[in-house]
SEMI-83532 format. One line per 5 residues: number of its first residue (from 0); their letters; for each residue x, y, z of C-alpha. Coordinates in nm, 3 decimals. Each point is the difference from the previous one (the first is absolute). Example, Ala and Ser with C-alpha at 12.3 -4.5 7.8 and 13.67 -1.06 7.14 Angstrom:
BEGIN
0> as> 1.230,-0.450,0.780; 0.137,0.344,-0.066
end
This chain:
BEGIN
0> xxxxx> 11.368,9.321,7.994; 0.268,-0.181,0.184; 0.402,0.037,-0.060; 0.095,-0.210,-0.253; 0.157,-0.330,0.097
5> xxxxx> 0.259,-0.251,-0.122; -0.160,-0.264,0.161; -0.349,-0.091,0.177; 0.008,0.115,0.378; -0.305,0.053,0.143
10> xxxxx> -0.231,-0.228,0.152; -0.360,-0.054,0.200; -0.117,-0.218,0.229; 0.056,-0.385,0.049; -0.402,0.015,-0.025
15> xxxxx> 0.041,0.060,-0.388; -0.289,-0.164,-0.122; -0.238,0.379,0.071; -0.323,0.070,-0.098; -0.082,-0.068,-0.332
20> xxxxx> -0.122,0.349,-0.177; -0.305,-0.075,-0.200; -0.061,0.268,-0.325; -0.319,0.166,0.004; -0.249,-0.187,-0.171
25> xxxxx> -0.066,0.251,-0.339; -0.007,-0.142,-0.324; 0.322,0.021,-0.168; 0.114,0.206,-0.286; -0.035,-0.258,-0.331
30> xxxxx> 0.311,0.118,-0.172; 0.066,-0.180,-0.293; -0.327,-0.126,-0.071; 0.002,0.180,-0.364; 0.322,-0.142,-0.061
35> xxxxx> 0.059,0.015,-0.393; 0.051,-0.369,-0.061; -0.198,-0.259,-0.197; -0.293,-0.225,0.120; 0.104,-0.321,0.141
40> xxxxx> -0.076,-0.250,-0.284; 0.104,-0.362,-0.106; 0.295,-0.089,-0.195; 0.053,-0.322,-0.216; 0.269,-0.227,0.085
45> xxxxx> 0.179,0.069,-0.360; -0.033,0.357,0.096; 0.203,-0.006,0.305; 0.252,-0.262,-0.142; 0.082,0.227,-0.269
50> xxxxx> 0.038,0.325,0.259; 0.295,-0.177,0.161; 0.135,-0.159,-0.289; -0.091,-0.339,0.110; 0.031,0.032,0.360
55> xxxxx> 0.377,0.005,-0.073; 0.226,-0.078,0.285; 0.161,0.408,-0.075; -0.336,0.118,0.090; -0.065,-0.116,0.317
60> xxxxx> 0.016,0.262,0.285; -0.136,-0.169,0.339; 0.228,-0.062,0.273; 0.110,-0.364,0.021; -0.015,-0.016,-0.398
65> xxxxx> -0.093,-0.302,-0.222; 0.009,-0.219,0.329; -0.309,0.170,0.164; -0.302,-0.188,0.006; -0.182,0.305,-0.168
70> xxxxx> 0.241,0.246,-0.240; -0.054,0.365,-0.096; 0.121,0.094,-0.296; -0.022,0.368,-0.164; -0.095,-0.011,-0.393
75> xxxxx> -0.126,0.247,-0.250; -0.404,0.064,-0.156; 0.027,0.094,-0.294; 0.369,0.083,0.005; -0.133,0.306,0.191
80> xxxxx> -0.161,-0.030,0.326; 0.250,-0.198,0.249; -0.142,-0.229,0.224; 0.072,-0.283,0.318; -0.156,-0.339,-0.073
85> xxxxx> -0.032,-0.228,0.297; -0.007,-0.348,-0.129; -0.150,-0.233,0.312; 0.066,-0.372,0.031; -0.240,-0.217,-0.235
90> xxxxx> -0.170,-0.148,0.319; 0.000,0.370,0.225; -0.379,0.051,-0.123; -0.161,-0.309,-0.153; -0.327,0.158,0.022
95> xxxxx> -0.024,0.255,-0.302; -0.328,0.191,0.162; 0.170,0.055,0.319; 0.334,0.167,-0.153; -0.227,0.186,-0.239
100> xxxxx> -0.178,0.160,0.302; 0.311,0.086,0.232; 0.155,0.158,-0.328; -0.285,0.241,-0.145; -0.048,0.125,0.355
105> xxxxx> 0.372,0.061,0.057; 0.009,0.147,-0.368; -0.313,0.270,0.142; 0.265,0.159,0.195; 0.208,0.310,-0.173
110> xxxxx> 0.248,0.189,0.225; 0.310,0.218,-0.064; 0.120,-0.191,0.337; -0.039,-0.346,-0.159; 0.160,-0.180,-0.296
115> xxxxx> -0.367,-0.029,-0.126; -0.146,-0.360,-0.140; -0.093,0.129,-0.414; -0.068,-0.410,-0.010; -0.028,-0.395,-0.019
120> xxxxx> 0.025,-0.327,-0.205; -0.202,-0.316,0.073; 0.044,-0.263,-0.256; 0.008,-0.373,0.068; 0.233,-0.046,0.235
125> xxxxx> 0.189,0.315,0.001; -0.023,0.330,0.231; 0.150,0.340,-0.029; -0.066,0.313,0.127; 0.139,0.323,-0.184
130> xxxxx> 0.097,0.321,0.190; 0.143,0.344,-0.082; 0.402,-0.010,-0.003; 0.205,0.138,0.208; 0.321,0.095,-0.143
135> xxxxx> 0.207,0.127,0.284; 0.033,-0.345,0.221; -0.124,-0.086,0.351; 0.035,0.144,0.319; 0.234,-0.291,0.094
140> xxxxx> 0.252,0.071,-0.255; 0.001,0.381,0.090; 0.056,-0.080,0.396; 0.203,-0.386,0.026; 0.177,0.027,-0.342
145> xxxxx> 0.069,0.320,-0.085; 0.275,0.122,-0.276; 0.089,0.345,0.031; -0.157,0.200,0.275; -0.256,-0.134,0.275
150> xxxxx> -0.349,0.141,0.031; -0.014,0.351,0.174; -0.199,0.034,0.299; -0.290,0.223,-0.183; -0.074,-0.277,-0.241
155> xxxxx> 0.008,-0.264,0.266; -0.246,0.209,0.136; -0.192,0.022,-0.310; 0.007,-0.313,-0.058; -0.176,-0.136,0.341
160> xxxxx> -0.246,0.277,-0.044; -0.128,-0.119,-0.390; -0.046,-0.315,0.080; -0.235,0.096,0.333; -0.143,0.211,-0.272
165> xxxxx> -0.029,-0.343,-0.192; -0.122,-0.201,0.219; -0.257,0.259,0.142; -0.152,-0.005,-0.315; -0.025,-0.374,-0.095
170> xxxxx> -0.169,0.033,0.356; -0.280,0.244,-0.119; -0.065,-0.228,-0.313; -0.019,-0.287,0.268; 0.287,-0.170,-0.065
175> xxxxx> 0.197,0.047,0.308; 0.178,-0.324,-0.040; 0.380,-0.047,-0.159; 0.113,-0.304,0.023; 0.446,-0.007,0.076
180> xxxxx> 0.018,0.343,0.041; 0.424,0.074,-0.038; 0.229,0.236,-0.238; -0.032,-0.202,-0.244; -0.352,0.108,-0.054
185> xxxxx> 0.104,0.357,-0.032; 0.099,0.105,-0.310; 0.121,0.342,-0.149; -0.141,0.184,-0.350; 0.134,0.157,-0.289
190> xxxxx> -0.007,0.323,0.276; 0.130,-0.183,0.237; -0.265,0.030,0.234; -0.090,-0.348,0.189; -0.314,-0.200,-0.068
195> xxxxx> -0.107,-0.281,0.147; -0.026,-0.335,-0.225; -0.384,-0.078,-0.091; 0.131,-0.393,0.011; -0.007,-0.029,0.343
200> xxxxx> -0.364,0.051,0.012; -0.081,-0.319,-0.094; 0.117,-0.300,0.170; 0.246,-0.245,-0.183; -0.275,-0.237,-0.015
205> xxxxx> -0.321,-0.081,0.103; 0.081,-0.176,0.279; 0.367,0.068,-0.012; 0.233,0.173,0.300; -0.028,0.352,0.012
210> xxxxx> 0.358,0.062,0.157; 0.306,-0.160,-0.190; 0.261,0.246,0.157; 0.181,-0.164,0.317; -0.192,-0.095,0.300
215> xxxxx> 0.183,0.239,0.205; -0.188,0.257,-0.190; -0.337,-0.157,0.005; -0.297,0.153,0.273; -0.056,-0.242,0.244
220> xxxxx> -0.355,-0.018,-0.034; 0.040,-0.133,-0.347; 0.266,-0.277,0.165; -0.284,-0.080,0.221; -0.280,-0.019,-0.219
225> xxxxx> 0.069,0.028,-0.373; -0.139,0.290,-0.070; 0.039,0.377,-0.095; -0.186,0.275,0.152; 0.034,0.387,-0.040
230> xxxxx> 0.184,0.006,0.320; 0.275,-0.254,-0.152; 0.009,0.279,-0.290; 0.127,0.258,0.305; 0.240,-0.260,0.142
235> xxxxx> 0.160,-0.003,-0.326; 0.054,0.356,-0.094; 0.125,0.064,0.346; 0.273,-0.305,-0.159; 0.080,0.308,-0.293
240> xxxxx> 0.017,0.258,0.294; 0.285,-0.209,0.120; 0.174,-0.062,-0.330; -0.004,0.384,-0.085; 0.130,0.081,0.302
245> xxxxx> 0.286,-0.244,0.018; 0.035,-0.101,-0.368; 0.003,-0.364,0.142; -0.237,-0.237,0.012; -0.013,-0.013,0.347
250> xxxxx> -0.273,-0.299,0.145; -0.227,0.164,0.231; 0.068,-0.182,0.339; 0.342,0.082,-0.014; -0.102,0.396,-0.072
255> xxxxx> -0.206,-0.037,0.238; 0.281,-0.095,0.266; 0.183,0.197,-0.100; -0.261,0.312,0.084; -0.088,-0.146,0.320
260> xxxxx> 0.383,0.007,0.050; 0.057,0.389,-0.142; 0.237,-0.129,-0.234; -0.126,0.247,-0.281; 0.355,-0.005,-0.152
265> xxxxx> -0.054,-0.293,-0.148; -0.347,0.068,-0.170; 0.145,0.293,-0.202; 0.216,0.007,-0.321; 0.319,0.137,0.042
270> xxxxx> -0.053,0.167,-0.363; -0.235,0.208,0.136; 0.239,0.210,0.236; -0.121,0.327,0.052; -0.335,-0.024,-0.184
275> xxxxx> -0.259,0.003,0.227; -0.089,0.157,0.365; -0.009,-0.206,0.315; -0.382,0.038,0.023; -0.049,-0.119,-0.345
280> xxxxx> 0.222,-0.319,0.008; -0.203,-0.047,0.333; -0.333,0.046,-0.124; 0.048,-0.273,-0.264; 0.154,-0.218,0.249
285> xxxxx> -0.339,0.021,0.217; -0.202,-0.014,-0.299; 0.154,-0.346,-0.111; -0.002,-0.127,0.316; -0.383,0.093,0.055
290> xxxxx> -0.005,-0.191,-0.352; 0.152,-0.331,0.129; -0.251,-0.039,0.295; -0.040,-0.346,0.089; -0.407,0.022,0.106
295> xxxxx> -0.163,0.154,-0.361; -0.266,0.196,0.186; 0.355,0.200,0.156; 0.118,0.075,-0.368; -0.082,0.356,-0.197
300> xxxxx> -0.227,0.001,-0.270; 0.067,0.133,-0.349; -0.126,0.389,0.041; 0.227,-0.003,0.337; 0.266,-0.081,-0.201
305> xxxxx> -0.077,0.269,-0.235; -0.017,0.255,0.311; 0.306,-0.073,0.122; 0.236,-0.021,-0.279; -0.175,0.274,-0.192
310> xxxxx> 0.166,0.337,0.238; 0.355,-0.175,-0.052; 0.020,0.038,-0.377; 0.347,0.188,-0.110; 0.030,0.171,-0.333
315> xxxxx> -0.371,-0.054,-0.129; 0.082,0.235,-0.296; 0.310,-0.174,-0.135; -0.080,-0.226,-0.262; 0.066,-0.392,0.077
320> xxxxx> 0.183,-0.068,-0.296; 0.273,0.294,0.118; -0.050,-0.121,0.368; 0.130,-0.342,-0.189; 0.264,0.129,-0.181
325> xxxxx> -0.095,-0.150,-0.300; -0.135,0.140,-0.297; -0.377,0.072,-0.056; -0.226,-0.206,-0.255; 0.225,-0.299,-0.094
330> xxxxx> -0.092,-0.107,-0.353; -0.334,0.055,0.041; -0.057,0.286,-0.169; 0.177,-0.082,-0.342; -0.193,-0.341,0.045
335> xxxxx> -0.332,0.160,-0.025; 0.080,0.133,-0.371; -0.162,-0.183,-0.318; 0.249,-0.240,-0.120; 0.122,0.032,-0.353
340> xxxxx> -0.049,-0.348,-0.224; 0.361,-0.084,0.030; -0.052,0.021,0.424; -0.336,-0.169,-0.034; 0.263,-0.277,-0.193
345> xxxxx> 0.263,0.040,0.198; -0.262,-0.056,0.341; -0.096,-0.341,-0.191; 0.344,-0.147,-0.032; -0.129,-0.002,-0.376
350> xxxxx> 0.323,-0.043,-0.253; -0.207,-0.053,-0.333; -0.174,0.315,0.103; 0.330,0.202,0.094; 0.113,-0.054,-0.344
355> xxxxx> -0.265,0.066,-0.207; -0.054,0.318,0.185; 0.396,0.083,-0.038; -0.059,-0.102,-0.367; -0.291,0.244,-0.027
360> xxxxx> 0.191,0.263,0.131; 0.311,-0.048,-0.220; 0.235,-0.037,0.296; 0.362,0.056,-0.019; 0.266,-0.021,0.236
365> xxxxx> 0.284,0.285,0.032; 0.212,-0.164,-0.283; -0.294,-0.025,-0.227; -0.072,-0.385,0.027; -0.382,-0.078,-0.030
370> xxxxx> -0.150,-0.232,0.239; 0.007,-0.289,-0.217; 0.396,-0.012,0.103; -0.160,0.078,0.344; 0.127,-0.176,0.350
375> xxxxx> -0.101,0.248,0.263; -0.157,0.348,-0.024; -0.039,0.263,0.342; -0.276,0.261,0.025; -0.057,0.156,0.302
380> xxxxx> 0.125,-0.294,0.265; -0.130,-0.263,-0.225; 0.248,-0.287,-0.115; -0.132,-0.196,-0.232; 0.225,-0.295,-0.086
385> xxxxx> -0.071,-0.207,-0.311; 0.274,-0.285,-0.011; -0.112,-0.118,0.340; -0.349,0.122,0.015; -0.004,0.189,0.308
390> xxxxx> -0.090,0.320,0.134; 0.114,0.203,0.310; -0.263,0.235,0.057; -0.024,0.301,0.206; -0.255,0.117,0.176
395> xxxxx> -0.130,0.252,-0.215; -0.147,0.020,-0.364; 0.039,0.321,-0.222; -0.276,0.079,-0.305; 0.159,0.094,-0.312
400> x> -0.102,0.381,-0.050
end
């Protein structure tokens, strides 16, 4: 390896466009496929409302919030199983056949590189897809908005890797197109390893736009002609090549002058002083590039990608979760446990229910009142608040043993 660098030096060629290195043509290694999850299956509209309390405003996780044509909001099956449900616009799919189809063969899919489809809801007007949740936010949090640390240079590397891993595989199950490919697509598990979001998969409606990000961003082909094809896909990972390397969203035709002008200063993040080796920072640099082709045909194809990024993988035995500095499993394990009565109650929002089981139970506060002098009672993070008939509830639920 190289010395390691403070900042980008090296170069190539003016001529940076190279050949493009085409993977052997073996079939690929169909990790995941016995993924423990559920089939995909159909949920009722009641169902789904319930999971996310109503599709209340608290609930709602997609980026631009209640104001986006089509909001994500994360919710609960069950009071168990935590899910995403994508709630499209009531006119996104008015044919009910059509979204049925693109769903149940997205929902075929099951990856430990995706944020897998488990399923959908078609009734009257009203269409929502239901994913696997992803606790530990998006890729665009961890690089533009971070809080306490920025992403080390071994998960950034991770992270590009996965989702070629990702999108190689949607590839082999034919469905090599993702429609607005960014880092808001990538999102991180309870172990903190990336995914890539299932949602993306489908388009946001029939005949909808498949890019919504800024034009800047968009592959030209698809500002010529309107559509996607797998080649778009590549222009828009080699867009995440450039935001994990400068932890900017940098457009493309500016990173591209700025290559053609050596300027390689400017594509790196100054929070990653020290990290990485000339020839690494350069190979990602000529691997974006190749990425951002104008001409398709000139652009690498998934199993390149997979070559290339593959030999420049730091760390591969240290855990992502310690990579992240943050801790491993979330909630999820304690959410997985049977819930007691009272947490089956408490999941409801059900008062009448609270209190009879309280009753049942003979419960007393430290000074010996009952609960029929009761205002507010705690058990393990749950606030229960009779005179104003709230709750504030954790994330977690423990049995009574």
């Amino acid at each position: 390896m190289g010395s390691r660098v403070s900042k980008l030096t090296c170069c190539w060629g003016s001529q940076y466009k190279g050949t493009v290195l085409e993977a052997p043509d073996v079939e690929s290694e169909e990790k995941g496929d016995a993924y423990d999850l559920p089939p995909f299956q159909e949920f009722s509209f009641e169902q789904l409302r319930l999971a996310t309390s109503g599709f209340a405003v608290e609930n709602i996780v997609s980026e631009h919030g209640e104001k986006a044509p089509n909001v994500v909001y994360k919710g609960k099956l069950d009071a168990q199983r935590r899910i995403a449900v994508k709630r499209f616009n009531r006119s996104a799919w008015p044919d009910p056949r059509q979204f049925l189809e693109e769903a149940r063969a997205v929902g075929q899919l099951r990856n430990h590189r995706l944020a897998n489809l488990l399923g959908c809801c078609c009734e009257d007007d009203e269409r929502l897809l239901v994913a696997e949740f992803m606790p530990n936010d998006t890729l665009a949090k961890h690089l533009f908005h971070w809080e306490t640390q920025p992403m080390k240079w071994p998960m950034r590397l991770r992270v590009v890797l996965y989702l070629a891993e990702a999108l190689e595989y949607c590839t082999s199950k034919g469905r090599a197109l993702y429609h607005d490919l960014n880092a808001y697509r990538v999102l991180f598990d309870d172990d903190c390893n990336p995914r890539l979001s299932c949602f993306g998969l489908m388009k946001n409606s029939r005949d909808g736009k498949s890019y919504s990000t800024n034009l800047a961003f968009t592959p030209p082909e698809y500002l010529r002609t309107g559509r996607v094809t797998p080649e778009s896909v590549i222009y828009s990972f080699g867009t995440l090549l450039l935001d994990v390397l400068s932890g900017k969203h940098i457009p493309p035709s500016h990173a591209l002058d700025l290559i053609r002008d050596r300027n390689f200063n400017m594509l790196t993040d100054s929070c990653l002083e020290g990290q990485f080796s000339n020839e690494d920072g350069t190979e990602l640099v000529r691997l974006a590039s190749r990425c951002l082709q104008y001409e398709q045909r000139e652009r690498p194809n998934v199993k390149s990608l997979l070559l290339a990024l593959t030999p420049l993988q730091k760390e591969i035995e240290v855990p992502s979760y310690v990579l992240m500095d943050m801790p491993r499993g979330g909630a999820s394990s304690l959410e997985t446990l049977p819930l007691s009565p009272l947490g089956e109650a408490c999941s409801r929002m059900d008062l009448t229910a609270i209190h009879e089981i309280l009753e049942k139970i003979g419960y007393k506060d430290d000074e010996g009142t009952t609960n029929e002098d009761l205002t507010c009672c705690e058990r393990d993070g749950t606030v229960l608040d009779y005179n104003t008939a709230t709750f504030s509830l954790k994330n977690c639920f423990f049995p009574i043993v």
